[in-house]
N, C-alpha and C positions, 0 to 999 in steps of 0.2 A: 518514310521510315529511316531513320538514323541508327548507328551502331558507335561505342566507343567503348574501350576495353581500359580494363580496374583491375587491379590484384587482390579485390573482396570489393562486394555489395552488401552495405548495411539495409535491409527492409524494416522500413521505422525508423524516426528518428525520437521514440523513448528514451529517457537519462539513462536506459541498458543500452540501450543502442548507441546510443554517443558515445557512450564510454568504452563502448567493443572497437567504433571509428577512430577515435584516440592514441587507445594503444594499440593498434594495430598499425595507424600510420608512425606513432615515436619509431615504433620499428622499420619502418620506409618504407612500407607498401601504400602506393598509388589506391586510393579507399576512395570508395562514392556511397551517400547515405542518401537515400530516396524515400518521402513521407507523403504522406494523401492529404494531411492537412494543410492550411495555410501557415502553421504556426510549427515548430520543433519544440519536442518535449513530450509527448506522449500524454498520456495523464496527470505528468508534472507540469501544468502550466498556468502561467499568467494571459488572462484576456480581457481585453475593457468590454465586459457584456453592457455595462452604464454606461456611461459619459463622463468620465472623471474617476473610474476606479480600475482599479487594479485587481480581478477576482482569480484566486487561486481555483479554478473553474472543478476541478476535480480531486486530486492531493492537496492539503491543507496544509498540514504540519508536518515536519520532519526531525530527525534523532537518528534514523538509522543508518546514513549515506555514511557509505564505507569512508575515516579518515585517510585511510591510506593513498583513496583515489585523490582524496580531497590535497594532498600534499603531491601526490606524483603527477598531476597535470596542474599545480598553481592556478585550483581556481579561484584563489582569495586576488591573484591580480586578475581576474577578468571580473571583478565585483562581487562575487558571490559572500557571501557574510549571513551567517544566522542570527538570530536576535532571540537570548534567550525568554522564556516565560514564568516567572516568580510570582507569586504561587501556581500551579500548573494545574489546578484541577478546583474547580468550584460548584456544590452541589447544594442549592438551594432547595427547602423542604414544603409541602401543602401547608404545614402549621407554623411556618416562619421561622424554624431554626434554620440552620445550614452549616455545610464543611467545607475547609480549604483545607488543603494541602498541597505541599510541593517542596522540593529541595530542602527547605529549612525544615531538618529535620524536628526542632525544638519546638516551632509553630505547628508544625505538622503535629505530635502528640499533644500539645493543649489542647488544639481543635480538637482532635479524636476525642479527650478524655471528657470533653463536652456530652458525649453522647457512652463513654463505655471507657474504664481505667484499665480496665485490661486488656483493651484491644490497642488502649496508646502503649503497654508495657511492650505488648507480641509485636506493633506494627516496627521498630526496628531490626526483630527480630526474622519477622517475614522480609524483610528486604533483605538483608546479609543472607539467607538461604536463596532466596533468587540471585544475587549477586555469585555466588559460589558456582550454582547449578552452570549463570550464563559462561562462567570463567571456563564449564566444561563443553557448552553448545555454542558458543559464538565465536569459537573457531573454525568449525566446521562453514561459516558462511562463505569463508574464501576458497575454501579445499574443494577443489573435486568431487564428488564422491564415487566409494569406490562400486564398479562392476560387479551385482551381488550374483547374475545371469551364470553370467561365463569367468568367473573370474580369474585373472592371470597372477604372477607373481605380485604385482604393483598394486592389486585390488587386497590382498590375502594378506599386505603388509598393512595396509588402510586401514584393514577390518581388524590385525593385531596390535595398530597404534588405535585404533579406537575403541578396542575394549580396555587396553592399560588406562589410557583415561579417564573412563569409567569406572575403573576398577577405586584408581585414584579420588573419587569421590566420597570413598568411606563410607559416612552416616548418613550423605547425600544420595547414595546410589537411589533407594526409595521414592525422593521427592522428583528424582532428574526422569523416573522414567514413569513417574503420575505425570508429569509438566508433558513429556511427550505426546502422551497415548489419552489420559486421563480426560474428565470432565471439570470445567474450574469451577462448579458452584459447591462441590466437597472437600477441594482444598480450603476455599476462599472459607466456608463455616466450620472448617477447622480451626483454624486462625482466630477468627473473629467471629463477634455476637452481634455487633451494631448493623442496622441495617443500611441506615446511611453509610457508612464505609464500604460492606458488602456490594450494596449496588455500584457506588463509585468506581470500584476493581472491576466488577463483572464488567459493566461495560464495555472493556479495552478487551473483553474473551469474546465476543460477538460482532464484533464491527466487521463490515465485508464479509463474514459469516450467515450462513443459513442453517442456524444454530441456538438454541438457547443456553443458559453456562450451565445447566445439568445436561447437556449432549459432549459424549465423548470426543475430544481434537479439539473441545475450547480453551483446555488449559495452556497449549502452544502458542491459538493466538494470543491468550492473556500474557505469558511468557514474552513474545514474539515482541510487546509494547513496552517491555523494561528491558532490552538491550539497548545498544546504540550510548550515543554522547551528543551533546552538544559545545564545542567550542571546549574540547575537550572534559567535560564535566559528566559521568556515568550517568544515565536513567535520567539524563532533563531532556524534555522534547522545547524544541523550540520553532520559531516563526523565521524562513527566508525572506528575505530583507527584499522588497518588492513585489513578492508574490515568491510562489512555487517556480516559476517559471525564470525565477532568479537561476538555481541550480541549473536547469535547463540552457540558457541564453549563455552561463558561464560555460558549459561543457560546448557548445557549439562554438562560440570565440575561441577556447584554444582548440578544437578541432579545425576550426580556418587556419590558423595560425600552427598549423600541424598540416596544411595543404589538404585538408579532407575536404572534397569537393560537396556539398549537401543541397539538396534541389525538393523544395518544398512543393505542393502540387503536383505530386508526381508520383501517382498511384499505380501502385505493381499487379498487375494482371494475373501474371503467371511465372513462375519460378521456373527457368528453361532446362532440363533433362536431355544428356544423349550421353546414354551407353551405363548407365546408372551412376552420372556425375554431372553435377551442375554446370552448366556452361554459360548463365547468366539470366537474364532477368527480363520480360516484354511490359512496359506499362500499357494502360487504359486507352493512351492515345496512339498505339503501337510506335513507340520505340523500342526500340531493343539498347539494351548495356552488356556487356561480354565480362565475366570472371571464372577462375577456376573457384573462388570461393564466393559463397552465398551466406550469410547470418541475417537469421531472421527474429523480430524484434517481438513480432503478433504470435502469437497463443499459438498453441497446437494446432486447435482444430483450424483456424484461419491458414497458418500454415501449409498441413498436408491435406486436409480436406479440399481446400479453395484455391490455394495457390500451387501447389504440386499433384495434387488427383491420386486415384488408385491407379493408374497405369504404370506410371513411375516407384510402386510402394508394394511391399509384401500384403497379401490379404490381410495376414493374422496381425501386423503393421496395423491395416486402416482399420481393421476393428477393433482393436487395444485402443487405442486412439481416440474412439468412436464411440468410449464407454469414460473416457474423464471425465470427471465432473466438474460444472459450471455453476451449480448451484448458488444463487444470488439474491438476495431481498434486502439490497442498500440503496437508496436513494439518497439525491443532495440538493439538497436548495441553496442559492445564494440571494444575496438579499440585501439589499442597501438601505441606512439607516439615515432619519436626519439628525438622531438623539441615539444614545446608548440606554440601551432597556434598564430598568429602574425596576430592583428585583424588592416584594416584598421582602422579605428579610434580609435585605440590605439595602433600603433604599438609595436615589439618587443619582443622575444622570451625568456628574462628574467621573471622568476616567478614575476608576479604583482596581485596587488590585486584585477584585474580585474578578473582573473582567480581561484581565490575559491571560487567562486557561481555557482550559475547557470546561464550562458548561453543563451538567450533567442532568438531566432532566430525566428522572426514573429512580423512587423514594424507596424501593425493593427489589429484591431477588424476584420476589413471586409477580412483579407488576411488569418485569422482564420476559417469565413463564410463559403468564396472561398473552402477552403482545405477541411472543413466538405463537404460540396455539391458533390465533386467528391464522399467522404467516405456514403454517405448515399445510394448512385445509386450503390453501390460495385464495388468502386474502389479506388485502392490507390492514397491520395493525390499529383496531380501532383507537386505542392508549399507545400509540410509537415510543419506543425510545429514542432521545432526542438528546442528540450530542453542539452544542452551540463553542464556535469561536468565535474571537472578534478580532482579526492580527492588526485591524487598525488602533487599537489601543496601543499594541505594543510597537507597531510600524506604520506610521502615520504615513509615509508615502503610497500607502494604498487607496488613499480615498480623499475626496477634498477636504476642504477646512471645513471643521468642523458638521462634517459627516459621517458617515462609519461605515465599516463592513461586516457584514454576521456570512458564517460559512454554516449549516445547517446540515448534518449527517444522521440520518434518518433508518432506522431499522421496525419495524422490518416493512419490506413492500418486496414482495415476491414477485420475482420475474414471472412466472408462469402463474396467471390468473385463473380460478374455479368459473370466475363471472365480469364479461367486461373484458376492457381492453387501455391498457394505458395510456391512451390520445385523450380518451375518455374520462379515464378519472384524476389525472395528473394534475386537477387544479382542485378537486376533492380531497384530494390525501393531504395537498401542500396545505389548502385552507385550514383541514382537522389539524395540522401542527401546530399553524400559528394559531390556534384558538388555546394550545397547549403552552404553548409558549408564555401566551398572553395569562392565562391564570397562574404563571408564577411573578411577571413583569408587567402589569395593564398597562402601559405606556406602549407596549411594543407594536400592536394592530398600526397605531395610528402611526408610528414614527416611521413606516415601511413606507421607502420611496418604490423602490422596485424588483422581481424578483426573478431569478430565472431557476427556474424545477427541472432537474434529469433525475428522472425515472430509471428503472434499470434496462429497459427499453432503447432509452436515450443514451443511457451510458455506451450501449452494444455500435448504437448508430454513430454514438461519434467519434468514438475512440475504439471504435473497432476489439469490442470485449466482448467475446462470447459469454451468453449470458447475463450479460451483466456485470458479473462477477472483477470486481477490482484487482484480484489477485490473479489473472489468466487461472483459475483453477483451484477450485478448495483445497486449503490447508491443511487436509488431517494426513494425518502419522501414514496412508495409501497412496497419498500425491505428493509424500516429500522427501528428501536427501536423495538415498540412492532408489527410490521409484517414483522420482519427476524428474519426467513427465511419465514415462514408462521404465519398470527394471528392463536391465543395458546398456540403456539410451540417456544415462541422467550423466553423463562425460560430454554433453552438448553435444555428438554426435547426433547423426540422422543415419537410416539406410542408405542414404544417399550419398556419395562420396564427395564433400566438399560442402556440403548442408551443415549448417550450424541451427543451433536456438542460442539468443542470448539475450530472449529477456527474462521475464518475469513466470515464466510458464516454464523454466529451466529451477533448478537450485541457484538458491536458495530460497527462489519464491518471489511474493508480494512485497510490496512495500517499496518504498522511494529508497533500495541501499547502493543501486550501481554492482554489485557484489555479481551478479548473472552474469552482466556485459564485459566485466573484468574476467571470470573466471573463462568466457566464451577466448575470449583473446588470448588470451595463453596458451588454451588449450590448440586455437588455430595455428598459433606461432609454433606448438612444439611438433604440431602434424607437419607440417611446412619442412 
């Protein structure tokens, strides 16, 4: 058994967690980041599951990572580069129509008026009203939030800078606080009548949701999917240039180059307690590492349930705790290609521009319904909605010549089975996709070289997500700003003196934004 003393332990090495080790060391403290995998990145990664590809194993696409981080640790010199996606969204139909949309706003309403002239008139007008709302909510993703518990002077100024803000939304107050709270399939048929556009939207309210978009808290996620920029650009998502684990691999080089020491393999046991203050960390193989401070990167319940115990914790603590919800029904397939699917309504297996979006495979609101209803009674979607990329179109360094990559995000497959067990059906569910697949692209069955299927099962095993669940923790209006993880606790403290959270299971949540692991380090730097 070995001992070596850090002035912070990062557990995980997630894009939160790098980004807590970063700015924590710019500021000169001696930082060690310790991960279970063989790889850094957390769910943001690149892995050659094939021979020759590059598979963004679990995060696909990104939009949200905070610019700010992206500018304060220069990771445009350690490689990192996004590649945008024009048109970003492709939804082909059973009767061979189909929609594009993306950025080009002007292409974006022809296509729409294809199917409906007044939802091409409204659909500028639905984006300037989410753009307004985000001008009031996508500040909040840096900030704090404040202590609604026990609140002190500093929380009571939060709470009176965040109603003026509010206030300040005028005619938006209405729309800002359905987006919150609300269900997105009575916004979205407000707006619009066409179905194909409807489904299109809904989609982005249900992913990593255990939700269908008439369930109240899908309108945040749907919101949650038009923040963010690309390469400075508002609402474009785009493709990391190499994989997902571009972003990752970039955050680690300047974290070396920041003297953060990071030790892959190297799975933490137990989060060390004396006196109700962390004193450091025992891995799997017992070593021990010695800090006053501890940030931890894994979810709540991995956290205090597994790695710190009820000993060390308030009862009413581990029961709070003990009641977040994990609720999960995401599954992802990846899938190597020797050809690019060849979609009946738009035939042809040349790279076109229908193919660097997303995918949309779900022709209605109610075929969305349908698929939740099976997923609520625990079971797998017999009709899944089925989200397809392909970032080899748009970044050929993923995959050999002239072969492809499909990323394959798959709703609903309920973590928690009525019948059966996911070992069990994990090549049933995947097969039912591609048959789905295949009746919008008949080329596709044949063209699949190889596939690799996580379940949410798999998700939990290998990325350590309770649940399943991609977000460390469902996203409704219960587990967000100032009551995530728990009201008191959402300032990334712990009851524990010197315990941090700073990933994804803190404020502001899911999603590849960095925004956890920044706000964590500040917040350590100002206790300090």
């Amino acid at each position: 058994m070995s001992a070596a003393d850090f002035d912070a332990i990062i557990v995980g090495a997630g894009h939160n967690g790098l980004v807590t080790a970063c700015t924590l060391a710019r500021a000169g403290w001696k930082t060690l980041v310790l991960e279970r995998r063989h790889v850094v990145g957390g769910a943001c990664v690149t892995e050659e599951v094939f021979p020759g590809f590059k598979v963004s194993t679990a995060a696909y696409v990104n939009s949200l990572f905070r610019p700010e981080i992206i500018r304060e640790l220069r990771l445009s010199d350690y490689g990192f580069a996004m590649l945008e996606r024009n048109p970003s969204s492709f939804t082909p139909l059973p009767d061979g129509r189909s929609l594009l949309i993306g950025p080009d706003a002007a292409r974006s309403q022809r296509e729409i008026s294809k199917f409906s002239t007044r939802d091409a008139d409204n659909y500028p007008r639905y984006e300037a009203m989410l753009e307004r709302v985000a001008s009031f909510i996508e500040p909040m993703l840096t900030q704090v939030p404040p202590n609604v518990q026990s609140p002190g002077f500093g929380d009571l100024w939060k709470l009176f800078q965040l109603g003026r803000g509010f206030r300040n939304l005028n005619g938006d107050m209405g729309p800002a606080v359905e987006i919150l709270t609300g269900a997105a399939r009575p916004i979205i048929e407000r707006w619009f009548e066409s179905e194909p556009l409807k489904a299109t939207l809904a989609t982005d309210a249900i992913i990593g949701a255990m939700a269908s978009p008439s369930v109240p808290g899908t309108a945040y996620v749907l919101f949650h999917h038009v923040m963010g920029e690309t390469n400075g650009k508002r609402g474009v998502w785009g493709y990391v240039r190499g994989g997902m684990g571009g972003l990752s691999q970039a955050l680690a080089a300047a974290a070396r180059d920041l003297k953060v020491e990071i030790r892959c393999e190297a799975e933490v046991k137990e989060i060390l307690v004396r006196e109700g203050a962390t004193r450091g960390v025992v891995l799997h193989d017992g070593k021990e590492f010695y800090a006053p401070v501890v940030a931890s990167c894994a979810d709540a319940h991995v956290t205090f349930h597994r790695l710190v115990g009820s000993k060390y914790l308030p009862p009413e603590f581990m029961e709070a705790t003990g009641k977040i919800s994990y609720d999960s029904a995401s599954m992802k397939i990846n899938v190597a290609l020797s050809e690019l699917p060849s979609f009946t309504a738009l035939p042809g297996t040349a790279p076109s521009p229908h193919h660097r979006g997303t995918i949309h495979l779900c022709p209605d609101l109610d075929y969305i319904e349908r698929a939740y209803d099976d997923a609520k009674y625990g079971r797998p979607s017999t009709n899944p909605v089925i989200e397809c990329t392909i970032p080899s179109v748009v970044d050929p360094t993923v995959a050999p010549d002239g072969k492809h990559l499909m990323s394959m995000f798959v709703q609903y497959a309920p973590y928690r089975l009525s019948d059966g067990n996911w070992d069990d059906l994990r090549d049933r569910v995947a097969d039912r996709c591609f048959e789905i697949v295949n009746t919008y692209a008949p080329n596709f069955k044949r063209s699949v070289v190889a596939r690799q299927v996580l379940t949410p099962l798999d998700l939990e095993r290998t990325f350590n997500l309770t649940g399943g669940n991609i977000f460390q923790g469902v996203m409704s209006l219960n587990q967000m700003f100032c009551f995530r993880p728990l009201p008191g606790f959402a300032n990334y403290r712990t009851p524990i003196r010197g315990l941090y959270l700073c990933g994804s299971a803190a404020h502001p949540g899911g999603g590849v934004m960095g925004a956890a692991g920044w706000n964590a380090a500040r917040e350590i730097l100002k206790a300090r």
